[in-house]
C-alpha positions as CSV (number, residue, x, y, z in Angstrom):
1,X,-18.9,24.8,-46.0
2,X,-19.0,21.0,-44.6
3,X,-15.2,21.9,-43.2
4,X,-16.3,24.5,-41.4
5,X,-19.5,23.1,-40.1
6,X,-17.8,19.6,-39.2
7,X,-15.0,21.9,-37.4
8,X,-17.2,24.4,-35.1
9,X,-19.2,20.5,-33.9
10,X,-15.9,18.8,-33.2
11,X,-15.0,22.3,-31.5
12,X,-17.9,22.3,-29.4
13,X,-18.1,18.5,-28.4
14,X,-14.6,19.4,-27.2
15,X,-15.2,22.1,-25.2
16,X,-18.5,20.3,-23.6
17,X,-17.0,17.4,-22.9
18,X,-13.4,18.5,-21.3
19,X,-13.1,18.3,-17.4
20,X,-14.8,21.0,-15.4
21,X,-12.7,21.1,-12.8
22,X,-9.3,22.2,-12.6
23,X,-7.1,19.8,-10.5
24,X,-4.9,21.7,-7.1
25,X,-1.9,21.5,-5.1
26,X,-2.7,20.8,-1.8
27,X,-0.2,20.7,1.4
28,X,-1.7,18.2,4.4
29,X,-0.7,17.5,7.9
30,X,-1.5,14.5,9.6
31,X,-2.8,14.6,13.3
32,X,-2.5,12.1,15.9
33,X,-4.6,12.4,19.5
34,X,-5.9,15.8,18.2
35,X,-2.6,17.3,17.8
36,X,-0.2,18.1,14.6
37,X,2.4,15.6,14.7
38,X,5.2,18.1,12.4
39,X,5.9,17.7,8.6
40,X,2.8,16.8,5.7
41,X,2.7,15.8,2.1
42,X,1.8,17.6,-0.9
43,X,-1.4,16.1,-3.0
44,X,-2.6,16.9,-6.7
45,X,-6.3,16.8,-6.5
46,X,-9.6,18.1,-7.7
47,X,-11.2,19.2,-3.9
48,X,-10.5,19.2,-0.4
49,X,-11.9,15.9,0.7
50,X,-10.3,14.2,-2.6
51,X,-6.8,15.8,-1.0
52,X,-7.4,14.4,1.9
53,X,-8.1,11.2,0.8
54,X,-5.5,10.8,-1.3
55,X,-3.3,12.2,1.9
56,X,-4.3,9.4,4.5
57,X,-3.2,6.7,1.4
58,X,0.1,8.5,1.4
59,X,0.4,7.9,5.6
60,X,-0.8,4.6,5.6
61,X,1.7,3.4,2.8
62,X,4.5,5.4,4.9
63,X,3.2,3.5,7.9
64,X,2.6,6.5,9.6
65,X,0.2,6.6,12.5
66,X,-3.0,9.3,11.4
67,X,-6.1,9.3,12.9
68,X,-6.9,12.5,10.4
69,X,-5.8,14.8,8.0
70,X,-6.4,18.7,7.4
71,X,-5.5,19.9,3.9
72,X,-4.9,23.6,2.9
């Protein structure tokens, strides 16, 4: 009976303490003067705003001039 009651508690603090959130593919474009400039990147992420982020670090390390990002 201590297995099985030391299971289901190692179960549950599992399952209450995994990640909420699922992460997502996300495709963004960068934007110059207002405008799509052609071609984007592809972002693993856990919202929109983090994909973004993540997408202007991607720019900037490519050297890429972006004033902003949209992610879909």
């Amino acid at each position: 009976m201590k297995k099985f009651a030391s299971l289901i508690a190692v179960s549950a603090l599992f399952v209450f303490s995994s990640q909420a959130q699922a992460s997502y593919s996300y495709e963004c474009s960068r934007y110059v003067d207002g405008s799509p400039t052609g071609g984007h990147v592809k972002v693993v992420a856990d919202s929109k705003s983090e994909a973004e982020q993540k997408a202007m670090q991607k720019y900037k390390e490519l050297k890429l001039r972006t004033d902003y990002v949209k992610c879909h």
